[in-house]
One Martini backbone bead per residue (centre of mass of N, CA, C, O) as a GRO file, in nm:
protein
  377
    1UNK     BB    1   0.749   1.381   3.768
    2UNK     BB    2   0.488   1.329   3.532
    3UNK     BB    3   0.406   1.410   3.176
    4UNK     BB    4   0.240   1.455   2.940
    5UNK     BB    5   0.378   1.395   2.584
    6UNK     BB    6   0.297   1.472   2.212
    7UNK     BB    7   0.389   1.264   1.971
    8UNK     BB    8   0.455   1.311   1.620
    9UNK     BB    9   0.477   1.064   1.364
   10UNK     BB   10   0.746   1.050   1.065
   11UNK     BB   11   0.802   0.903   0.757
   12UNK     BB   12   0.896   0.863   0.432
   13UNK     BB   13   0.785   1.159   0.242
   14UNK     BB   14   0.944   1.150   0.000
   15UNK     BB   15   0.897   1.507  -0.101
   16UNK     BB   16   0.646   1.525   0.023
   17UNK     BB   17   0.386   1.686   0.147
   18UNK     BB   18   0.060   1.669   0.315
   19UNK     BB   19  -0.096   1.806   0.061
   20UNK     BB   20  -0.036   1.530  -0.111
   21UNK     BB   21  -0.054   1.312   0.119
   22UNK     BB   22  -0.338   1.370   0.263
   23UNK     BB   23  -0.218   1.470   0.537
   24UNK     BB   24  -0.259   1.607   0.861
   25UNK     BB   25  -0.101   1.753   1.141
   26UNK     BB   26  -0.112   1.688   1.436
   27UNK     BB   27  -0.121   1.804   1.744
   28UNK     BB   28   0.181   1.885   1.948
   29UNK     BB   29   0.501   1.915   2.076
   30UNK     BB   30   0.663   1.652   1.896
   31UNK     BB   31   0.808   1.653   1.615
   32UNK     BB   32   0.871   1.333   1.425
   33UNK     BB   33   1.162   1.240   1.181
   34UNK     BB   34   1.281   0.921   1.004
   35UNK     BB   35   1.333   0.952   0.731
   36UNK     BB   36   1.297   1.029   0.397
   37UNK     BB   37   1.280   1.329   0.283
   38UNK     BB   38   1.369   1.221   0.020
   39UNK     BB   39   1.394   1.063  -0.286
   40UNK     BB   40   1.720   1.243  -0.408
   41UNK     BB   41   1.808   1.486  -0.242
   42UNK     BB   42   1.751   1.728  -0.349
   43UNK     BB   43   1.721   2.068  -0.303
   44UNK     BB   44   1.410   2.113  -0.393
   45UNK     BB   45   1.308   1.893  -0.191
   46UNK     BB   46   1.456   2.007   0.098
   47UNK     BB   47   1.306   2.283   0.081
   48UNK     BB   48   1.002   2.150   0.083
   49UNK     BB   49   1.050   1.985   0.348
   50UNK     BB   50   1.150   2.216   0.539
   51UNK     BB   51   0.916   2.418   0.546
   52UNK     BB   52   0.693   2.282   0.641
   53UNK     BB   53   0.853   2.180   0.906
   54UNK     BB   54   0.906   2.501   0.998
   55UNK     BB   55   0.570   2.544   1.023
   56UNK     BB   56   0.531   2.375   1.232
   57UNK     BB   57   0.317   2.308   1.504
   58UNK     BB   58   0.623   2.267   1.695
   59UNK     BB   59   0.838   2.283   1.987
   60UNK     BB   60   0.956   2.059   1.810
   61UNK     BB   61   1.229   1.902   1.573
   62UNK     BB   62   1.291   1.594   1.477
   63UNK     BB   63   1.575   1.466   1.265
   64UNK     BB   64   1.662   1.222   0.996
   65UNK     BB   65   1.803   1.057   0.799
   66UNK     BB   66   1.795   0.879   0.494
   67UNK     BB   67   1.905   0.669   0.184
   68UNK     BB   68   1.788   0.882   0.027
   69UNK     BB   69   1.952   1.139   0.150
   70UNK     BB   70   2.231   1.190   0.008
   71UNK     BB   71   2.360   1.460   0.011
   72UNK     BB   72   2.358   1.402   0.360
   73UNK     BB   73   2.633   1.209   0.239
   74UNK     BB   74   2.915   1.311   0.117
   75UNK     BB   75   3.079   1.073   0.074
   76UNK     BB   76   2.883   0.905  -0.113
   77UNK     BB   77   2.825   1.123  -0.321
   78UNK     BB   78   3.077   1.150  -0.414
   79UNK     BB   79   3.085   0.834  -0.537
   80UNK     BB   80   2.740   0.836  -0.614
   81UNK     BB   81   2.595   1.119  -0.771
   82UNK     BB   82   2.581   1.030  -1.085
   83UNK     BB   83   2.350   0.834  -1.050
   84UNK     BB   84   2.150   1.031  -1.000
   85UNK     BB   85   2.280   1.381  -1.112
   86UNK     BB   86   2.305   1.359  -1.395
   87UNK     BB   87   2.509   1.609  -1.464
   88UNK     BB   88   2.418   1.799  -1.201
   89UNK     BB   89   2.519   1.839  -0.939
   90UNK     BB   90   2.482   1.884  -0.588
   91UNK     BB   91   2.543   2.058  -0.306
   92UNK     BB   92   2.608   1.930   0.016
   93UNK     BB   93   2.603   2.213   0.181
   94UNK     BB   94   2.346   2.275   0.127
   95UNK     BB   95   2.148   2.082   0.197
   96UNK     BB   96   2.269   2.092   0.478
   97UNK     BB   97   2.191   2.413   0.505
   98UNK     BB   98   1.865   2.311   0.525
   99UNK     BB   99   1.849   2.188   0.771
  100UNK     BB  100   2.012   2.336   0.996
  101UNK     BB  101   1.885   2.616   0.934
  102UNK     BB  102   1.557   2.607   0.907
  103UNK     BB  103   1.517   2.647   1.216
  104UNK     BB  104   1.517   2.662   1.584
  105UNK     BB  105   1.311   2.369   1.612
  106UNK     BB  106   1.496   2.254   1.472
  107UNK     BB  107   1.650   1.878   1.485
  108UNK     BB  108   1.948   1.762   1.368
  109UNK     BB  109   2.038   1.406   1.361
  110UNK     BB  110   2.388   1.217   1.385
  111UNK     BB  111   2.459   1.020   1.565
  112UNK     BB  112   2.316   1.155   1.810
  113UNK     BB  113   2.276   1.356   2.123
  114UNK     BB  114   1.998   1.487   2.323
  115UNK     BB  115   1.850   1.727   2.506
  116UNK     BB  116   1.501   1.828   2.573
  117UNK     BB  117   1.345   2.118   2.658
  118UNK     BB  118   1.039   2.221   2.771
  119UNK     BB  119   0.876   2.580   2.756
  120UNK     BB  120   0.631   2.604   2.673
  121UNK     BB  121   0.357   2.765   2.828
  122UNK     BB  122   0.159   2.533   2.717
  123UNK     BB  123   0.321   2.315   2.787
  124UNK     BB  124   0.475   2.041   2.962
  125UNK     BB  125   0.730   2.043   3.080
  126UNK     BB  126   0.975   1.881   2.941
  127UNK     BB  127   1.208   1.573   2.926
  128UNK     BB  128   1.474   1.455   2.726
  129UNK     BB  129   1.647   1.182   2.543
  130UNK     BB  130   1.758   1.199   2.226
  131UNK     BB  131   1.866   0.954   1.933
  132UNK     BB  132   1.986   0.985   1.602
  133UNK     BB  133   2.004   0.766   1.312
  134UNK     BB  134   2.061   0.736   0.943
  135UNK     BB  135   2.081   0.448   0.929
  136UNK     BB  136   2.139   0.153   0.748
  137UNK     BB  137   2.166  -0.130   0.590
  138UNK     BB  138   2.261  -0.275   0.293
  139UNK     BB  139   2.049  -0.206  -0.011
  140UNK     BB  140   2.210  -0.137  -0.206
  141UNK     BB  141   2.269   0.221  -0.345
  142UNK     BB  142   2.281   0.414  -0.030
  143UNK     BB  143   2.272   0.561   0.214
  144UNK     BB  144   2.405   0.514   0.529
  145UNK     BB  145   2.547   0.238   0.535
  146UNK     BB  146   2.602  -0.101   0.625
  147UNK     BB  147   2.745  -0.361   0.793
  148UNK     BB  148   2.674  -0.664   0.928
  149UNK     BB  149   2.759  -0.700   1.256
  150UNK     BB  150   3.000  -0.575   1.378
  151UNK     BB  151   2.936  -0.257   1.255
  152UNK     BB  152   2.663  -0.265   1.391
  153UNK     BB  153   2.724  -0.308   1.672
  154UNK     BB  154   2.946  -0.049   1.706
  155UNK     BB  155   2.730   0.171   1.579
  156UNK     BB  156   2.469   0.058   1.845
  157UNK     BB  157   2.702   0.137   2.104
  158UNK     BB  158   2.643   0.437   2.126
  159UNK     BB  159   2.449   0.466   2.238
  160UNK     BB  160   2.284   0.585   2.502
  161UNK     BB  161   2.182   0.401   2.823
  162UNK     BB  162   1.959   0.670   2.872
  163UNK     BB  163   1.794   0.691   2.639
  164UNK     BB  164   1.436   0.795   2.557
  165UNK     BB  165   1.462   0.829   2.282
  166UNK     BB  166   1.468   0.688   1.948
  167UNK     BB  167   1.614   0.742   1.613
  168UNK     BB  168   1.574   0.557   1.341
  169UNK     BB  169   1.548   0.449   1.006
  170UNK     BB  170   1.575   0.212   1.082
  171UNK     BB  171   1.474  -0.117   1.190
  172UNK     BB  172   1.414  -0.359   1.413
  173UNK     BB  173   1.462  -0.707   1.415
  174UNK     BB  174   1.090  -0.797   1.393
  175UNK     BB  175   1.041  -0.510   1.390
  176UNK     BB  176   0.865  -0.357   1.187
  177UNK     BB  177   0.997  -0.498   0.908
  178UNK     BB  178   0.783  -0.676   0.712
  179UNK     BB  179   0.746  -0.760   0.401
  180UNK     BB  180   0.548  -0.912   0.180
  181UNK     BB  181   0.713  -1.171   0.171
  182UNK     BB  182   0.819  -1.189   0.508
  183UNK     BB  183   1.045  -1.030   0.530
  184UNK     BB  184   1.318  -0.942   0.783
  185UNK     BB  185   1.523  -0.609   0.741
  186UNK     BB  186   1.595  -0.546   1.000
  187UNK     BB  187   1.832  -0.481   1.285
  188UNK     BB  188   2.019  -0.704   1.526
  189UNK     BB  189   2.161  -0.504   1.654
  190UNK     BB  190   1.947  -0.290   1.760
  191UNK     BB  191   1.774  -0.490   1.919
  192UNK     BB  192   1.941  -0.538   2.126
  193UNK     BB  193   2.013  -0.273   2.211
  194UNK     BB  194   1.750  -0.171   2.268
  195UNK     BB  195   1.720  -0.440   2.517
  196UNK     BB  196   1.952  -0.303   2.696
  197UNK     BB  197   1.807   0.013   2.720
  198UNK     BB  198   1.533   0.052   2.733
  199UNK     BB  199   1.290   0.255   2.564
  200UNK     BB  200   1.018   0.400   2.588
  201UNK     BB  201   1.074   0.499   2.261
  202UNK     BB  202   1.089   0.391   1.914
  203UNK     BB  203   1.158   0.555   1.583
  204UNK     BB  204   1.085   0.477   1.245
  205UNK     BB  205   1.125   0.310   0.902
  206UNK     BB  206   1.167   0.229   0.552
  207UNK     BB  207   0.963   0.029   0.596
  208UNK     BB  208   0.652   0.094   0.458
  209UNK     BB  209   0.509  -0.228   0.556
  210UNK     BB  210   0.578  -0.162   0.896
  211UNK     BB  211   0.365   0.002   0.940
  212UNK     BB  212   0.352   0.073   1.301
  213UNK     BB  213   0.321  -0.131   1.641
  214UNK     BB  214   0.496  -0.243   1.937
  215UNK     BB  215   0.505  -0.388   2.235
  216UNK     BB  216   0.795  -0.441   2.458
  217UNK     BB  217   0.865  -0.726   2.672
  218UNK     BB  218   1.166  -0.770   2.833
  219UNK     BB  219   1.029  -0.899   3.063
  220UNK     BB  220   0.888  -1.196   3.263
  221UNK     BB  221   0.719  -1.428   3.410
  222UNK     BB  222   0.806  -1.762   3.575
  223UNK     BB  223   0.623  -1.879   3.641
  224UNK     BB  224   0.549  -1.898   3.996
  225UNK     BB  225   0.821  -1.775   4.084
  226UNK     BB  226   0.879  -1.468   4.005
  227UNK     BB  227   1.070  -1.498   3.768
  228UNK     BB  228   1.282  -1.304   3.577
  229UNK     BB  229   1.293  -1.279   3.220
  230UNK     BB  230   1.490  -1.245   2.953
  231UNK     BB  231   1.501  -1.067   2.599
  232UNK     BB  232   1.597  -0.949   2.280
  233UNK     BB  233   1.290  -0.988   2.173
  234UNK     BB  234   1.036  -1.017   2.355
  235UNK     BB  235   0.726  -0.953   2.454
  236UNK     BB  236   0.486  -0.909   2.214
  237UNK     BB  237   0.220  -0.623   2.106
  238UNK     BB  238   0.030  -0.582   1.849
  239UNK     BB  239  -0.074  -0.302   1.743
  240UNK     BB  240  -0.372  -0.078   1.660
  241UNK     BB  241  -0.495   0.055   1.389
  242UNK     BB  242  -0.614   0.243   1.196
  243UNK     BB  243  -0.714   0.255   0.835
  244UNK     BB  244  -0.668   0.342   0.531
  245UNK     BB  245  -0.894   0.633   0.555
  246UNK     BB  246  -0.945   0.680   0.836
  247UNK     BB  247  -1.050   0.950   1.052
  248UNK     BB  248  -0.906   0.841   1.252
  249UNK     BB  249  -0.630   0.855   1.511
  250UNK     BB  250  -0.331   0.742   1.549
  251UNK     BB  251  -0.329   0.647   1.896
  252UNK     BB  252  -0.123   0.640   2.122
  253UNK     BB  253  -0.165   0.512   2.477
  254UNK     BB  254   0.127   0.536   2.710
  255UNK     BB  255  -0.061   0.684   3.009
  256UNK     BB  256  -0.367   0.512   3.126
  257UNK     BB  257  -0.617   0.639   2.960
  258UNK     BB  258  -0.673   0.470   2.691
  259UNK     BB  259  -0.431   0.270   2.789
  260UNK     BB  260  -0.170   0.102   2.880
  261UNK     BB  261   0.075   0.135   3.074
  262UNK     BB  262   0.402   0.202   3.052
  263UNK     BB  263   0.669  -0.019   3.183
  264UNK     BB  264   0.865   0.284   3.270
  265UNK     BB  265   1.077   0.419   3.512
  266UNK     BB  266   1.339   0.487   3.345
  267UNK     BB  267   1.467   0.796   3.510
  268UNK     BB  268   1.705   0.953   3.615
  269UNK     BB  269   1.580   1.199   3.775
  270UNK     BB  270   1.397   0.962   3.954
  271UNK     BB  271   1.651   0.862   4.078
  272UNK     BB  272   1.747   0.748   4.397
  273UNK     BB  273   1.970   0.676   4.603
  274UNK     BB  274   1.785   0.437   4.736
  275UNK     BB  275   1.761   0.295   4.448
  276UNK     BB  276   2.062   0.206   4.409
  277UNK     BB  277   2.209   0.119   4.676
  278UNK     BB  278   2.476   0.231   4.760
  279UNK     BB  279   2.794   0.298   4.819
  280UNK     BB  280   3.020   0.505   4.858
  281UNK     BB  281   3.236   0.405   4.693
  282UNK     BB  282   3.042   0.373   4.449
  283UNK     BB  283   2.974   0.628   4.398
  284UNK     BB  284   3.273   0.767   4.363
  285UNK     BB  285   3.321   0.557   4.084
  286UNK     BB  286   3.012   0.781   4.001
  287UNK     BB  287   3.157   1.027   3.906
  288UNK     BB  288   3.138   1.242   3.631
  289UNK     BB  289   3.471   1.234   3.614
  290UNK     BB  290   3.458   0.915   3.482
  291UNK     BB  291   3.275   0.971   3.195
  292UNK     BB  292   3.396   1.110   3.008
  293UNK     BB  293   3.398   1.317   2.718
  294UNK     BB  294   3.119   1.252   2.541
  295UNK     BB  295   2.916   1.430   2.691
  296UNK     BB  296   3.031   1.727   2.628
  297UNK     BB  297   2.890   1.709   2.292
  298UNK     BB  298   2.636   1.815   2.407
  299UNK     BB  299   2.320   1.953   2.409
  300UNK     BB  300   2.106   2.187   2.500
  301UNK     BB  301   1.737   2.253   2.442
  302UNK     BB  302   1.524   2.485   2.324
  303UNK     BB  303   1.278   2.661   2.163
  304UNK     BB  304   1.516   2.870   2.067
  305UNK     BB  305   1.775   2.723   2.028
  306UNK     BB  306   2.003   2.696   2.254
  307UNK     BB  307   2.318   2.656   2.323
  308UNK     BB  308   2.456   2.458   2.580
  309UNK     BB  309   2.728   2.331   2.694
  310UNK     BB  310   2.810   2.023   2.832
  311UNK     BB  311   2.854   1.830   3.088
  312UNK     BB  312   2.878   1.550   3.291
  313UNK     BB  313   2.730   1.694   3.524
  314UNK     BB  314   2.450   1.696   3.357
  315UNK     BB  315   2.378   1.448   3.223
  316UNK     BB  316   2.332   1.184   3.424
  317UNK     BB  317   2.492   0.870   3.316
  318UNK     BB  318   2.653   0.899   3.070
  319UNK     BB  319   2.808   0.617   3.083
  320UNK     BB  320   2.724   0.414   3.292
  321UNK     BB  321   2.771   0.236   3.508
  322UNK     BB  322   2.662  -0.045   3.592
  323UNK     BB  323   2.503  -0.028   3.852
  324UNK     BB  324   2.321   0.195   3.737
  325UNK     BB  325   2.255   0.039   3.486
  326UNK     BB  326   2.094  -0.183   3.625
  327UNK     BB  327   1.894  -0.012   3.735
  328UNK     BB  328   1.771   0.107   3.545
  329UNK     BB  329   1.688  -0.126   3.378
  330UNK     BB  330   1.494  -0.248   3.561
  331UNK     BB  331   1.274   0.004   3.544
  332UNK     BB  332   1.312  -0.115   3.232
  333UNK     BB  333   1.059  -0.298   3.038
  334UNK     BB  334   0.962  -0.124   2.826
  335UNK     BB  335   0.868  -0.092   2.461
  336UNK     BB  336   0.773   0.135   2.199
  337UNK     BB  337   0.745   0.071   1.864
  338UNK     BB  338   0.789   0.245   1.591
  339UNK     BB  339   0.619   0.308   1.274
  340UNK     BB  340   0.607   0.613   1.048
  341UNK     BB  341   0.529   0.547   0.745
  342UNK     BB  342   0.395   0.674   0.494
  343UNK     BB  343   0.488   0.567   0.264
  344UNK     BB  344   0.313   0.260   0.195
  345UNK     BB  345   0.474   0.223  -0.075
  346UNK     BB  346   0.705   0.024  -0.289
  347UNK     BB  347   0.902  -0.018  -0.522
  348UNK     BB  348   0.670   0.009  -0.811
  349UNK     BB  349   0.398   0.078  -0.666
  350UNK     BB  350   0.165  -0.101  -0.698
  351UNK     BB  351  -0.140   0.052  -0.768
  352UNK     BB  352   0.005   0.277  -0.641
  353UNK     BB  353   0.022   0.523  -0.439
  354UNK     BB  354   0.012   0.526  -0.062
  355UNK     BB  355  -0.086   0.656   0.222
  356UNK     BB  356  -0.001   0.744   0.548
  357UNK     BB  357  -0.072   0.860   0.882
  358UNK     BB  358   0.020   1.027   1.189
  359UNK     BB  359   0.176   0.917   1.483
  360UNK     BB  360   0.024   0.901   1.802
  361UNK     BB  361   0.254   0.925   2.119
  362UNK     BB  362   0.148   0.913   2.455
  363UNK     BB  363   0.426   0.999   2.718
  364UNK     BB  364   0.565   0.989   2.967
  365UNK     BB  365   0.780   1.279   3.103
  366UNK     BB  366   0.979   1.457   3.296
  367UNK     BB  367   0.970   1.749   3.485
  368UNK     BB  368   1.151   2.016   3.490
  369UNK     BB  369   1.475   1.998   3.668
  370UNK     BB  370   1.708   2.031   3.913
  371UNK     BB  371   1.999   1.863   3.868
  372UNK     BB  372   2.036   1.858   4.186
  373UNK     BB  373   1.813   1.575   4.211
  374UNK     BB  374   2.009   1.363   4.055
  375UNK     BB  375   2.186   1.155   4.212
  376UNK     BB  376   2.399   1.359   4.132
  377UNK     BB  377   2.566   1.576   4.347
   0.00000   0.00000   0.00000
């Protein structure tokens, strides 16, 4: 069973509060910040930033650093902190625990997966798998870099294969990454990554003036024989949004009420056995006990923020097996990108600073349900 979940996107917001930069939040079940929470990183900025998002009302706050967060990259501030905050440097595990401790609602991921389960009784009581990661490729001297080829290839193919909502500060190569000069860079490894896991939804950020949406249709039928061709750039779709200063919302609905629906329903949860047309044989060699350790490392999440560590027999899929990821892919067809930058210019902001409005993207995702229905029972 599927319902819908409203979730409001923004990223970029460079240690502006929302009524310093003219919009306020729209209401919804799960805000996602995609990274550049503050301008340089200071204690100041990140105190400011996070006290906002810790009194939004919403049962969720998902939240991931950008390359201006310098201080919440510790490597690198140790290396290249004088640069930003000479004479005075800044403590950065307090930075670090101005995040990690904001509120019960936040949740803060580093290159990390987590389940997150909502509860609340107004709420949709859905769940979901969401990935988070603030790096970004090398352009200039900033935190979280990476350099591409190799490292980035490495860097996105950690993505759990399951992941439902993807979130990362850099955008995909293609996709919503286009500064004025026509230039695209965002990350070709990433978009791979994207085309081979096909989440119902990634949201990103750091190119300013590439913020908007695109749905992406990773499959496409081939002449008249319905033969289906696959694309790690897909058939791509770009979203009409309100313009800046209008007062209507920016509102994606991807759940066939007021547009067209996400054609994904690869749903671990919802796939069943008959579905996947298995051997026993092959059931057995996609035993959880098969998935190794790192499925182990995640936490479930509710509005309390109780953390309980799950085994990989909870996570049901995380590394799976060929067959079985053959099947998801399969069910997942289509991926909606946004980006969600608030701050709609870049330096040296010629003619001045100018902001957008924060996108909601109402999407189905499963009602939580018991473990024990779920394909590996």
């Amino acid at each position: 069973m599927l319902r819908k979940t409203r979730f409001v996107c923004i990223s970029d917001t460079h240690g502006y509060t929302p009524s310093e930069a003219g919009f306020k939040l729209p209401a919804g079940d799960v805000l996602i910040h995609a990274g550049d929470l503050t301008n340089k990183g200071s204690l100041t900025e990140m105190r400011r930033t996070m006290d906002w998002i810790s009194k939004a009302n919403f049962e969720m706050k998902i939240v991931v650093a950008g390359n201006h967060d310098i201080t919440l990259d510790p490597e690198f501030y140790a290396r290249h902190g004088q640069e930003f905050h000479s004479p005075q440097l800044e403590d950065p595990s307090q930075c670090l625990d101005t995040v990690t401790s904001a509120a019960p609602s936040v949740i803060y991921l580093r290159h990390q997966a987590a389940v997150i389960n909502l509860t609340r009784k107004d709420g949709p009581s859905t769940t979901f798998k969401v990935f988070g990661s603030p790096y970004s490729q090398f352009e200039g001297n900033w935190a979280f870099g990476y350099n591409n080829g190799k490292d980035a290839t490495a860097l996105w193919n950690q993505i759990p294969s399951d992941s439902d909502v993807i979130v990362t500060h850099t955008p995909p190569r293609s996709h919503c990454d286009q500064k004025p000069t026509g230039r695209n860079i965002g990350c070709d490894a990433l978009r791979q990554a994207l085309s081979r896991i096909r989440p119902p939804l990634a949201i990103c950020g750091h190119v300013h003036e590439g913020r908007g949406y695109e749905r992406v249709c990773w499959q496409k039928p081939m002449s008249l024989s319905g033969t289906l061709i696959e694309s790690d750039s897909g058939d791509i779709t770009r979203g009409i949004l309100p313009p800046p200063g209008n007062k209507k919302q920016a509102l994606i609905d991807l759940t066939g009420k007021l547009g067209e629906r996400l054609d994904n329903d690869g749903f671990p949860s919802l796939i069943s056995h008959s579905q996947l047309n298995l051997s026993s044989a092959t059931k057995a060699s996609m035993s959880p006990s098969s998935f190794g350790s790192s499925a182990g490392e995640l936490e479930l999440h509710n509005s309390n923020k109780s953390k309980v560590p799950v085994s990989s027999a909870d996570i049901q899929g995380y590394d799976m097996k060929p067959t079985y990821g053959d099947t998801l892919r399969t069910l997942r067809r289509e991926t909606c990108i946004v980006n969600a930058a608030i701050l709609a210019t870049s330096w040296p902001h010629w003619g001045g600073k100018r902001f957008n409005a924060p996108i909601i993207v109402d999407l189905e995702l499963p009602v939580r349900q018991n473990y024990a229905s779920m394909p590996f029972e």
